[in-house]
N, C-alpha and C positions, 0 to 999 in steps of 0.2 A: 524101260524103253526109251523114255527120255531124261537126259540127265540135263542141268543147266546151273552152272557155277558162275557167282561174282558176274555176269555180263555185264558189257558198259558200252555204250554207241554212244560217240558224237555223230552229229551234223557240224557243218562251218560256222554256223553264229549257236547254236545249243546241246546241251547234254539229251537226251531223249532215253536212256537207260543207265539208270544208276544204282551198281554192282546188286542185277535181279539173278535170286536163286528159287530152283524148283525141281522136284520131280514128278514126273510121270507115267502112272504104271501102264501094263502094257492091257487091251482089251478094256480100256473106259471113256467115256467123252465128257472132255475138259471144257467148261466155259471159260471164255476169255474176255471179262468186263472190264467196264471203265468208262471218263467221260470221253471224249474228241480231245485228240492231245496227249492221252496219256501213255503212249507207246505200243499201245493194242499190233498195231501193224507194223510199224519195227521191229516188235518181237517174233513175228510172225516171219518176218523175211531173214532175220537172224535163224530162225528155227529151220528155214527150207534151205539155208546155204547161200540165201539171193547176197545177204549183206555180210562184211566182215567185220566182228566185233573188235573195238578197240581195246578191252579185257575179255578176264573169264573165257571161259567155252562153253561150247554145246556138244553134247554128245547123243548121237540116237541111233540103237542100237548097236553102242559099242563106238561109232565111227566118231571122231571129232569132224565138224564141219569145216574146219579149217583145214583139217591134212588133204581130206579127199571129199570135196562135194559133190562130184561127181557120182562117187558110190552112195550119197544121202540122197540126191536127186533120184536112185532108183530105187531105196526103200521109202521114201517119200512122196504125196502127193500133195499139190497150194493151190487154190481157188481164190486169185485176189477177190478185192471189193467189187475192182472194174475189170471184168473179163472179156475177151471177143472171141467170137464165132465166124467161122465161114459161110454165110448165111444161102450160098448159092448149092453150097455142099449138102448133101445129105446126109442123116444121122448117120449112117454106115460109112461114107466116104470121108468123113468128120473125123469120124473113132480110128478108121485105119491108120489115117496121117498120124493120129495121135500118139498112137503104135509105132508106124514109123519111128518117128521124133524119137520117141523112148528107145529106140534099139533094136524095137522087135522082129526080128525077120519077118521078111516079103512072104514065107509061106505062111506064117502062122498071123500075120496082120489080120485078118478078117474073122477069122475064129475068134483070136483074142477080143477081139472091137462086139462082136457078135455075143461073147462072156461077157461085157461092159457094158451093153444094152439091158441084159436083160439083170443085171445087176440093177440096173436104176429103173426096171420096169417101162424099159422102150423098145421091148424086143420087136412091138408090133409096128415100131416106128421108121423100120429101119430104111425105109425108103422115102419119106418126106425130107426137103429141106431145112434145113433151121431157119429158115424167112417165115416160117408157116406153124412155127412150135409155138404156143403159148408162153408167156412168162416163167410162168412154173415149168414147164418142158425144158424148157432151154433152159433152165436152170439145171433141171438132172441131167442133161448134154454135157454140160460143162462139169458138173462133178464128174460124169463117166469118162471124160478126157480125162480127168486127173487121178482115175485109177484103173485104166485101163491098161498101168503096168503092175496092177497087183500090188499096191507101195504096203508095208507097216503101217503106217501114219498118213494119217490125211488131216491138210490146214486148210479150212474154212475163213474166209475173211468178209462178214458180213452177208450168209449167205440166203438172209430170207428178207433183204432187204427188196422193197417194188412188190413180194409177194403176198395173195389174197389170202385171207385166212384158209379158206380149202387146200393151197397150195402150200399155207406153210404145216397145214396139219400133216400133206404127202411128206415134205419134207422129214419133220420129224421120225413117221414112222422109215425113212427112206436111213436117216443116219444112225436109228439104232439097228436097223438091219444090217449097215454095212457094219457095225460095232460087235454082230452075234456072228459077222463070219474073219471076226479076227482083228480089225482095223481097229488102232488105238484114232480117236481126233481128239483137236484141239476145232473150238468154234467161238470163234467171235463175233457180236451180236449188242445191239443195245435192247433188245426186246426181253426180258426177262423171264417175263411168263412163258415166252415160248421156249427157252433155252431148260425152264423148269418140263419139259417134256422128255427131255432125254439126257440132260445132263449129268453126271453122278460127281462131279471135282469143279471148283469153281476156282481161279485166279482173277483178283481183281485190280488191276492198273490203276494207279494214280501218279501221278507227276514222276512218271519213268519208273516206279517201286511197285512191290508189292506189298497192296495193302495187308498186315499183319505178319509179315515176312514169311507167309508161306498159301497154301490154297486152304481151301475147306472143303469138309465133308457136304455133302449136300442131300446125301441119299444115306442113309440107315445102313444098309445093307443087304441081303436078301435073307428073311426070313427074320430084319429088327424092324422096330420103328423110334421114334424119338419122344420123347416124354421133357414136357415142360415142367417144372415141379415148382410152387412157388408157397414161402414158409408168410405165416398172418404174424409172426414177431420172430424178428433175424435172430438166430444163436449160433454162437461158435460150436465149430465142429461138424459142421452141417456137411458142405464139401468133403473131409476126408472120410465121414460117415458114408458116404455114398459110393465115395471109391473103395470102401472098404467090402461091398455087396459084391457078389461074383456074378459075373455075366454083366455087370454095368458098366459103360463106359462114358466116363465124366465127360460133354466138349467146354461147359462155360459152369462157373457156380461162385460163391461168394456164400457170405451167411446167411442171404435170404432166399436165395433164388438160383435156380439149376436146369441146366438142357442137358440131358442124358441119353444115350442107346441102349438098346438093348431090347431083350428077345420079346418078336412079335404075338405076345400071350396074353390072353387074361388073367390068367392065373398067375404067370411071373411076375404083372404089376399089381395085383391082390399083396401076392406075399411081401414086394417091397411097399407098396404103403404100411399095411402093418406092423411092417420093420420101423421105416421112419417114425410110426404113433409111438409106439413102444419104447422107443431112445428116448423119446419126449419133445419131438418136434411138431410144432405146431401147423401139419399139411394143411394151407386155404385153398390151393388146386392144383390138381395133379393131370396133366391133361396129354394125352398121347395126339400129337401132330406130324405134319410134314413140314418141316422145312422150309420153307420158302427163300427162292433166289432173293427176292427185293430184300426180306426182312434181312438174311444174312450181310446182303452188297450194305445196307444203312448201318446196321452195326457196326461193319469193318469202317468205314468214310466216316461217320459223322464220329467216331469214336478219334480219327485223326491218326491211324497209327502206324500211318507211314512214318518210317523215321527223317 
């Protein structure tokens, strides 16, 4: 869905991306970490067609952003950081312009805008002003402007930023539901925990790069989980011993120690410990987790391996 090759942006006095590559499948949501500074929203405006790269391309769905942005602006939706509203406007009179702007014909504006409400569960709102939405409301406002042309992809830039915990918990369930009815996103965010709610791919920006020159798994699968496996004296062979078991799949290992996938069982992880005893490996814990955004984002950063 999205493709992104060698990219490079300057600015006038700095580099801000240097030669960042990634994909992205189509139906997942990408977190987009990093500290302030690290091209988080560069990248973002790269991806929507705002900016024009000074290498590399971007392709999504097929289209380079460079030939025709114009046809990415319509499979495509952006939610800056700082967004504005019509606050005089009502949700309905909001979403039609929005319609408008995208192309939609004057017949079918209100219908459309009317499918875009209740997308983000404002169906009941359609006559309030946005002067009158709460935080959290006017937040799902403003996402339904930016797919209230039905885009592929939608870019999030900081979008539970001001919001209360109740509202980022709507949130959440708000962007895996647009994610079950097709929408690939990308979401950028410093809050971690909360991006572990919906997230399944993580990209982590550091000084214009990507940390480990590519993203990470974040999520198992459906129907894996992740297994930490840690040996009480290192021995070689341990790692390709482990890639050697079917249905497991290696992300980190060394001779003492291993993070693996694979099938969400009791039984499957019976049989592989007693595989590893058996070789004569000395298992001290073997422990089925989840992931976590923080721990992964520290490993990639304090490991330094942007080049």
């Amino acid at each position: 869905m999205i493709e992104v090759r060698d990219l490079v942006y300057d600015y006038p006095t700095k580099r801000a991306l240097f030669g960042v590559s990634f994909d992205i499948q189509p139906g997942t949501i990408t977190a987009l970490v990093g500290p302030n500074g690290a091209g988080k929203t560069t990248l973002l405006r790269c991806l929507a067609a705002l900016e024009r790269p000074y290498g590399g391309h971007v392709k999504i769905d097929g289209i380079d952003t460079r030939d025709d942005p114009r046809a990415i602006h319509e499979r495509l939706g952006y939610l800056p950081d700082f967004y504005g509203l019509y606050d005089e406007l009502t949700v309905l009179r909001s979403l039609i312009f929005a319609a408008r702007a995208h192309g939609i014909p004057a017949a079918k504006a209100a219908e459309t805008a009317r499918a875009a409400a209740q997308n983000v569960s404002l169906g009941d709102r359609l006559g309030d002003r946005a002067s009158e939405l709460s935080r959290g409301l006017r937040q799902r406002l403003a996402i339904a402007q930016a797919i209230v042309h039905t885009p592929k992809v939608l870019l999030l830039d900081e979008p539970a930023s001001g919001l209360d915990p109740d509202a980022r918990r709507d949130l959440s369930h708000l962007l895996l539901g647009l994610r079950d009815k097709g929408i690939t996103l990308i979401v950028s965010s410093h809050i971690l925990s909360e991006l572990e709610d919906y997230a399944s791919e993580m990209l982590i920006m550091e000084g214009g790069r990507i940390a480990g020159g590519k993203q990470i798994s974040v999520a198992a699968g459906e129907g894996k989980t992740y297994v930490r496996i840690e040996l009480a004296e290192a021995k070689a062979g341990f790692a390709p011993a482990l890639k050697a078991v079917s249905g497991v799949e290696v992300l980190e290992a060394d001779d003492a120690k291993a993070l693996i996938s694979m099938e969400d069982n009791a039984g499957a992880r019976a049989a592989l410990l007693e595989t590893l005893i058996k070789a004569g490996f000395k298992v001290a814990a073997f422990t089925p987790e989840r992931r976590r955004l923080e721990d992964a984002y520290f490993e990639k950063t304090r490991k330094g391996s942007a080049p």
